[in-house]
C-alpha positions, 0 to 999 in steps of 0.5 A: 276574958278580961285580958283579951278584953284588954288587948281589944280581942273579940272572944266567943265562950260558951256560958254555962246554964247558970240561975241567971242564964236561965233566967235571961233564956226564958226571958228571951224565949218570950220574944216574938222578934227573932233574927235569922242566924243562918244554917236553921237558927235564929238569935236574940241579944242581950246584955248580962253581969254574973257575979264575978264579971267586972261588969255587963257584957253582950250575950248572944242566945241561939235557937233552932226548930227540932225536926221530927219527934222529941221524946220526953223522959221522967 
């Protein structure tokens, strides 16, 4: 990540659900204003610093609606 930073790259990674990725999830998930991503998602921005990251960088959450019946397990 920080070399392609270096090398002035743009990258796109998946995060793994992490305490404080959850944490920003939930936070996002109390917005109202979400933007239309496109193919039946929408999007919210952030900024975000785990530990081990020299320093904040952007994060991008997706959402989409789920159609038909969710079936709850537990």
């Amino acid at each position: 990540m920080i070399e392609a930073e270096a090398r002035g790259i743009d990258c796109l990674m998946k995060l793994r659900l992490t305490a404080k990725v959850k944490r920003l999830i939930r936070k996002l998930f109390a917005y109202e204003q979400w933007t239309d991503a496109g193919c039946g998602f929408t999007a919210q921005e952030a900024g975000l610093q785990l530990s081990g990251w020299s320093r904040s960088r952007r994060v991008i959450v997706l959402r989409r609606t789920f159609k038909g019946e969710i079936a709850l397990v537990g």
